[in-house]
N, C-alpha and C positions, 0 to 999 in steps of 0.2 A: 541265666538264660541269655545267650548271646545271639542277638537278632542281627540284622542287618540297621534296622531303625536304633538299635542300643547303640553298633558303632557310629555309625554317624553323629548320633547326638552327643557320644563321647568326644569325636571327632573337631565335632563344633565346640568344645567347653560347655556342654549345657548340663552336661551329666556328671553330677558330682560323688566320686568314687570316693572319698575322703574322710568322711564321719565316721568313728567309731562310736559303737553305743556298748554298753556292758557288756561284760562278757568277752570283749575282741570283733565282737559282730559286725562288719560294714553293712551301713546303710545305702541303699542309692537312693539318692533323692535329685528329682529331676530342676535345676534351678528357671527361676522364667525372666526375662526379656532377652535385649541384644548385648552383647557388649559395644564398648566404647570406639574399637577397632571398625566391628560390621556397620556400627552406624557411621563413620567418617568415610568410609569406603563406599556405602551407597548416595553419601552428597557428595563426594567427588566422581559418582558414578551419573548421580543428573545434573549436575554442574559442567560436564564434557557433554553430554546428547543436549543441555540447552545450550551451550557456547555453538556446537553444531548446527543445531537448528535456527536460533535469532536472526542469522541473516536472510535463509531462504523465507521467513516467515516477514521478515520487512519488504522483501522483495517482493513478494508475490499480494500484500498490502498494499504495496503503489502501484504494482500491474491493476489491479484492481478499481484502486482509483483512478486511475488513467483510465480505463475502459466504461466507467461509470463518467467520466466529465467525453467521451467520442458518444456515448447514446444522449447525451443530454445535448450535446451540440448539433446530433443530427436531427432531435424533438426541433430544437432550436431555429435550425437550418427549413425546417420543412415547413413549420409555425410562421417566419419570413417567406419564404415563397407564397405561402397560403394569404399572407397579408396584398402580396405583390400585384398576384393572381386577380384577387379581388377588388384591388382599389389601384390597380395599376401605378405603383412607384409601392417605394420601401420604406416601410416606416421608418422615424427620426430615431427612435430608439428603441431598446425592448420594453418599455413602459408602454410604449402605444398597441403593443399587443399583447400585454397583460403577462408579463413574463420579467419584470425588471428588477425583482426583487431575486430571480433564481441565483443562489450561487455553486461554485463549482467544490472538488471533494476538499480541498483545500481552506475552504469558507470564504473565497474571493467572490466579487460579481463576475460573471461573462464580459466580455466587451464586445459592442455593436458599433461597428461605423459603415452607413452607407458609404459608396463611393462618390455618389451624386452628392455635393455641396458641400464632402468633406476637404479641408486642403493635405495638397500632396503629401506634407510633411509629416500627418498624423497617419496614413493610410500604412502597410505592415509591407514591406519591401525583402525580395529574396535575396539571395546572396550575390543576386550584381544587381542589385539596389534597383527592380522592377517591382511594381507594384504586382502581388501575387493574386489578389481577384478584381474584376471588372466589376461585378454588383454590388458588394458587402462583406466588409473583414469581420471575422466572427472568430473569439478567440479567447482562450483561459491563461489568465499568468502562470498557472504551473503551480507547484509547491512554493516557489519563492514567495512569490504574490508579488513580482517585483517582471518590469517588461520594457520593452525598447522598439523602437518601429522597424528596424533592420534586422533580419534574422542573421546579421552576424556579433550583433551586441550581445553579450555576457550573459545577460537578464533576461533575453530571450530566445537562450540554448532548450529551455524544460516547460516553452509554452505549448498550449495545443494547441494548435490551428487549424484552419479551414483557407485552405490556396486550390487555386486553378477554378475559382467557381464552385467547390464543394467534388472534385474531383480525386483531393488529398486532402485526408481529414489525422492529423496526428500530430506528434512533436514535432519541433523546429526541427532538433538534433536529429532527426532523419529524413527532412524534405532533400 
């Protein structure tokens, strides 16, 4: 009986046309698993779609985290106002409003510095070395967990911030 599913499976080596049995008789007898060949060819077949895939899949893991440490910064941002609002000045740090233990997607703490009775030196400075908010620098190290006061130091090219008063809220590397 010559089917269409017979050629194929002869096609693939699965159908073994080979056996004699007394007589002269051939037997078919159908053999079972893969061979050696279809299996190497399907792990270099998901060895290419994961080589392809790994990078868009890390990428889109940091956009991720990124967008999870701008919600937590603007909880953050709004938490300080609400302090501000109510007891008119800014709290000394985020412990004073119960928030100081938060850390960002990295496992760093946030950093809070008011501007009132911080010195200049620690305050977060743009790229001609101005200080970027008038109330309160509010800001994550980034992936490094490593940060510098001028956004043209090394350390903090992949911080997130919060400049212009809470009117840019994202990376250094794009203010």
């Amino acid at each position: 009986m010559n089917s269409p599913i017979n050629f194929i499976t002869r096609l693939l080596g699965r159908y073994n046309t080979g056996t004699s049995q007394p007589g002269g008789k051939k037997s078919a007898t159908a053999t079972s698993g893969f061979t050696l060949i279809e299996i190497l060819i399907v792990i270099a077949i998901m060895g290419t779609l994961s080589a392809i895939a790994m990078p868009y899949f890390t990428y889109y893991i940091q956009v991720v985290k990124e967008k999870k440490v701008l919600i937590d910064m603007r909880m953050l941002e709004k938490e300080i106002n609400n302090f501000h609002d109510t007891y008119d000045r800014y709290p000394k740090d985020l412990d004073e409003i119960g928030l100081g233990d938060m850390k960002d997607a990295w496992g760093n703490p946030y950093r809070y510095l008011p501007v009132e009775g911080t010195p200049k030196g620690k305050l977060r400075k743009n790229l001609s070395m101005v200080p970027v908010n008038d109330d309160f620098d509010l800001y994550s190290m980034g992936p490094d967990g490593k940060t510098a006061s001028p956004f043209t130091a090394k350390h903090s090219r992949d911080d997130i911030v919060r400049a212009n008063n809470g009117q840019y809220l994202g990376p250094v590397s794009e203010y």
